[in-house]
Backbone as CSV, one residue per row, in Angstrom:
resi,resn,N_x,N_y,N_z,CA_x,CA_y,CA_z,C_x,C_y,C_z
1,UNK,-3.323,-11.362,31.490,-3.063,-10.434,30.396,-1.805,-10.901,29.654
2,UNK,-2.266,-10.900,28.434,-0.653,-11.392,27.693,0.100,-10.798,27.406
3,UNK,1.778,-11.273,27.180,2.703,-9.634,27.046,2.300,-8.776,25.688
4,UNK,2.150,-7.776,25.593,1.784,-6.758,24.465,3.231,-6.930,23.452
5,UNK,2.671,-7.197,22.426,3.592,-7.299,21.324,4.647,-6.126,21.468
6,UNK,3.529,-4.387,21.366,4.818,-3.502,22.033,3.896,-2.278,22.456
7,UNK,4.780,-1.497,23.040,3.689,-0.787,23.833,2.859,0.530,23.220
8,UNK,2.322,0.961,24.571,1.414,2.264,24.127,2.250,3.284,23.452
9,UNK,3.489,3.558,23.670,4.862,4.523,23.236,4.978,4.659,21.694
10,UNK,5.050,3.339,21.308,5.928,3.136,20.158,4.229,2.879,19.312
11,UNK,3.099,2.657,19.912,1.760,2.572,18.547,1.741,3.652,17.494
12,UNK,2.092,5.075,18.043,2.240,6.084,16.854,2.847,6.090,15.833
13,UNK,4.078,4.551,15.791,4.944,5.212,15.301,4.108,4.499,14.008
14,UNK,3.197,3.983,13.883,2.802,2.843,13.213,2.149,3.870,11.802
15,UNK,1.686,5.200,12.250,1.276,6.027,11.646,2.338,6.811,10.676
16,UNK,3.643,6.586,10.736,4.727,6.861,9.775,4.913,5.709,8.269
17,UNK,3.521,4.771,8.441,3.590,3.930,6.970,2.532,5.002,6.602
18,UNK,2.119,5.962,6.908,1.663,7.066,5.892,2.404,7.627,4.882
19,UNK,3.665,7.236,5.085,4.930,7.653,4.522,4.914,6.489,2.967
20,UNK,4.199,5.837,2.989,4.007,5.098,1.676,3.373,5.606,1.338
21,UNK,2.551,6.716,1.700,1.763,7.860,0.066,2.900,8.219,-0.635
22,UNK,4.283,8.529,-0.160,5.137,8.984,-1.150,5.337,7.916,-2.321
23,UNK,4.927,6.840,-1.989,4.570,6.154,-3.483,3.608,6.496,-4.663
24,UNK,2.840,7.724,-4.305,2.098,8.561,-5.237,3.115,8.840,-6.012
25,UNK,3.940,9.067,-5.639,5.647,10.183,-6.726,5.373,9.328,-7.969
26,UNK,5.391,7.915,-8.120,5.335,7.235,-9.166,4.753,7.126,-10.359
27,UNK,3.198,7.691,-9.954,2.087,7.873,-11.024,2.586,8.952,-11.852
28,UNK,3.462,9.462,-11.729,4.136,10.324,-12.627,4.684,9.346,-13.679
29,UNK,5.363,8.244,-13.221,5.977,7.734,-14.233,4.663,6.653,-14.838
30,UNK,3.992,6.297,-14.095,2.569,5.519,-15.030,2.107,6.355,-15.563
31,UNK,1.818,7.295,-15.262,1.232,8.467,-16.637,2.007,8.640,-17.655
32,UNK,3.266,8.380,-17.665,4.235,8.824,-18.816,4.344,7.298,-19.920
33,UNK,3.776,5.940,-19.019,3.986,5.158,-19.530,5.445,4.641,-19.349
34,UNK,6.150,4.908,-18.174,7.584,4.692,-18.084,7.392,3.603,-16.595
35,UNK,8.618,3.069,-16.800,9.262,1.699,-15.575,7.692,0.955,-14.903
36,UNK,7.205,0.841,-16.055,6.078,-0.509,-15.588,6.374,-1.163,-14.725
37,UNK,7.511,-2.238,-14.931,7.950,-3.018,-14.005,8.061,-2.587,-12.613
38,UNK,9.089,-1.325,-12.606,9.061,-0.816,-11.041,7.762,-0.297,-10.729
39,UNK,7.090,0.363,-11.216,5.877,1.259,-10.283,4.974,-0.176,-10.096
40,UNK,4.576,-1.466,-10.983,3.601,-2.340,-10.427,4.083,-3.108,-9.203
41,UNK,5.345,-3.529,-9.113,6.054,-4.141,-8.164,6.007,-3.309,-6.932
42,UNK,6.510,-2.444,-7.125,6.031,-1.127,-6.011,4.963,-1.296,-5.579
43,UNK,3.738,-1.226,-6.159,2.604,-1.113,-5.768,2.098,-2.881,-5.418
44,UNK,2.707,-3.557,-5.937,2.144,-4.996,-5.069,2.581,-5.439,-4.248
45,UNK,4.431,-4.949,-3.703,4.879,-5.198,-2.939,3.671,-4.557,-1.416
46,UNK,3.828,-3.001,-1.763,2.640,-1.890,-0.595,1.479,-2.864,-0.362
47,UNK,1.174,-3.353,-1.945,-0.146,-4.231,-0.788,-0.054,-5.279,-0.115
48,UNK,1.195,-6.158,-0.551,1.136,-7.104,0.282,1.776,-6.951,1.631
49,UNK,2.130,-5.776,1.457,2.437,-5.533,3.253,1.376,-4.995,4.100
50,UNK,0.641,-4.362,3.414,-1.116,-4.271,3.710,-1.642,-5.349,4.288
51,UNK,-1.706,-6.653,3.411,-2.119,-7.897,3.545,-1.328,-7.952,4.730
52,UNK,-0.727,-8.214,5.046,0.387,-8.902,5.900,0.044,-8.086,7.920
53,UNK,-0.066,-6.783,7.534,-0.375,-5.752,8.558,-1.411,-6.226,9.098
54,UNK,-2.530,-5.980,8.072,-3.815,-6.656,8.452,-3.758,-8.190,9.021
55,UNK,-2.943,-8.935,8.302,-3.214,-9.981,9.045,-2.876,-10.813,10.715
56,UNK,-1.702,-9.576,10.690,-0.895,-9.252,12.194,-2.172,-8.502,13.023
57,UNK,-2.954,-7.972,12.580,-3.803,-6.896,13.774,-4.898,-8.256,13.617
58,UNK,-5.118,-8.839,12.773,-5.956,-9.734,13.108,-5.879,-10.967,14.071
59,UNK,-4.555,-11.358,13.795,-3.924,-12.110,14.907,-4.135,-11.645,16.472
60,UNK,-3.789,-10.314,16.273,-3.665,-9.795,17.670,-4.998,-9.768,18.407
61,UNK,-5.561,-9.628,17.891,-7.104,-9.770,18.200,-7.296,-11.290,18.682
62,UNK,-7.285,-12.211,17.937,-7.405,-13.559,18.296,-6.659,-13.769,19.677
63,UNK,-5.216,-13.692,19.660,-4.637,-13.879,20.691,-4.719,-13.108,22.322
64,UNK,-5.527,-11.765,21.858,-5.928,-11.322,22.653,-5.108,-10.202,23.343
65,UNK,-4.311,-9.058,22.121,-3.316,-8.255,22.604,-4.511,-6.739,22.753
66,UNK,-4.023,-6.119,23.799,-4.859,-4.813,23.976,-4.588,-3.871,22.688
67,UNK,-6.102,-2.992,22.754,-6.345,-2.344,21.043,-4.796,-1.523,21.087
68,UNK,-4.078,-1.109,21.623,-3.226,-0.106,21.304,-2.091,-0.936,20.175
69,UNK,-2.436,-2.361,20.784,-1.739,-3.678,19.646,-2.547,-3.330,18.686
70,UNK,-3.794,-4.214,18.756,-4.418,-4.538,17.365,-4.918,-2.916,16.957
71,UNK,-5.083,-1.813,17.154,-5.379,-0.928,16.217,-4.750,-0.618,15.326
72,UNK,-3.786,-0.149,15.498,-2.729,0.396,14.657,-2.395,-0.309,13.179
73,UNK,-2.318,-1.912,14.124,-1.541,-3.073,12.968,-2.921,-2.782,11.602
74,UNK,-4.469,-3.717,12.741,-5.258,-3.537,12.039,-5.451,-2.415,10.607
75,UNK,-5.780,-0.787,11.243,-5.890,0.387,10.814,-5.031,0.311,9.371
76,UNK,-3.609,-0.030,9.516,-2.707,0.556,8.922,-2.432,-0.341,7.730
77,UNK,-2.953,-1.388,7.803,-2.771,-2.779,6.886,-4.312,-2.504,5.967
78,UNK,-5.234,-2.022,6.852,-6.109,-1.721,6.008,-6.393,-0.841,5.096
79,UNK,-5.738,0.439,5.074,-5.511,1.380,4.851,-5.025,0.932,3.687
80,UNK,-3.390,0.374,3.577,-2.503,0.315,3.166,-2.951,-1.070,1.833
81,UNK,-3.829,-1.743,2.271,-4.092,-2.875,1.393,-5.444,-2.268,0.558
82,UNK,-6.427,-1.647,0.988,-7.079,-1.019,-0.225,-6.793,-0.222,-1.176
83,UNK,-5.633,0.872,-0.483,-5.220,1.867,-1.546,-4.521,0.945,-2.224
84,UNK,-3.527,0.240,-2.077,-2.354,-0.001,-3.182,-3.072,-0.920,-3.968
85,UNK,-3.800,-2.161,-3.814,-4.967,-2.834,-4.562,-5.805,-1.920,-5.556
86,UNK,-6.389,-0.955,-4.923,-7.204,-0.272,-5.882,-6.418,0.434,-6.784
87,UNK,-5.047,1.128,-6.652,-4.062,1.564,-7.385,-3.653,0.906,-8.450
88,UNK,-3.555,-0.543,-7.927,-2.288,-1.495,-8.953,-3.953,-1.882,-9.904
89,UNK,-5.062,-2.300,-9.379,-6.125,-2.465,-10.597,-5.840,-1.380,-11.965
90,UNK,-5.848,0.210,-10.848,-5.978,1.020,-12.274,-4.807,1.305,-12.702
91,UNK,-3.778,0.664,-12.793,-2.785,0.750,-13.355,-2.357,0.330,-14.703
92,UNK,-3.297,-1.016,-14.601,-3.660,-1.127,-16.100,-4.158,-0.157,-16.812
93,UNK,-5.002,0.349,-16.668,-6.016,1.627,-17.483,-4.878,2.150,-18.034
94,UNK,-3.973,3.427,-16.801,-3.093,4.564,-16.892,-2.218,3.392,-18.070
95,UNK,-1.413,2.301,-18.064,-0.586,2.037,-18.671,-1.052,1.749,-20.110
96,UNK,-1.998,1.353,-20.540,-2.882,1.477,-21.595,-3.230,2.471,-22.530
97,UNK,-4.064,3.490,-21.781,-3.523,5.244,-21.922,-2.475,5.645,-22.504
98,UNK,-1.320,5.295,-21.548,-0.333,6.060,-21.855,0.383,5.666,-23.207
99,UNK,0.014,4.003,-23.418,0.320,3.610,-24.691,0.083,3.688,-25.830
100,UNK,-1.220,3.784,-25.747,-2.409,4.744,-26.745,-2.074,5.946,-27.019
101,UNK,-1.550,6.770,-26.437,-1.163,8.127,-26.512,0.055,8.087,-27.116
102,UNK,1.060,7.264,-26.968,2.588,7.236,-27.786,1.712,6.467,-28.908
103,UNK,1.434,5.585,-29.341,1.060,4.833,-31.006,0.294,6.554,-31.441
104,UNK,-0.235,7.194,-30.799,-1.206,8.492,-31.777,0.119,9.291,-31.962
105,UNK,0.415,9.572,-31.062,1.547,10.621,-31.262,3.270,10.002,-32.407
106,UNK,2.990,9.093,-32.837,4.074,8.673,-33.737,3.316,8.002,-35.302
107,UNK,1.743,7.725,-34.893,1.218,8.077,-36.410,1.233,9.419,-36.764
108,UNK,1.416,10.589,-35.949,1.110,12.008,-36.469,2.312,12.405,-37.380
């Protein structure tokens, strides 16, 4: 059996990157059309730690760490890499929108 990256104790804690929904707070400012720069960076940084999660639970698997390893990593990278991917796609839209909406509102 190989040493476990870390143990059964500390796998929950893996469930506190739920705490990156508070990156929802932001779509406030993509709806307004405000700090492009920060909210996309935000949101590509989240996925590439998605990417990165996932690719650690995938490892763990290969190498052969027990699921209380690879679930979590797996779970949480996956999680974490579809939402913010599917987010940062429609981010274009919202920022588009929101631009469309300031050019109408300053021909009026």
């Amino acid at each position: 059996m190989p040493n476990d990256w870390f143990s059964p104790e500390i796998a929950p804690m893996f469930s506190l990157l739920s705490l990156t929904a508070a990156v929802s707070a932001l779509d406030h400012f993509a709806r307004r059309g405000l700090h492009k720069p920060l909210v996309t960076i935000t949101y590509a940084v989240g996925a590439a730690a998605g990417l990165l999660l996932l690719a650690a639970g995938l490892v763990a698997l290969a190498v052969g760490q027990r699921w209380f390893v690879i679930f979590p990593l797996t779970f949480a990278g996956a999680v974490m890499t579809v939402m913010f991917l599917w987010s940062l796609l429609d981010l274009k839209r919202i920022y588009s929108d929101a631009e469309l909406r300031r050019s109408l509102a300053r021909d009026i």
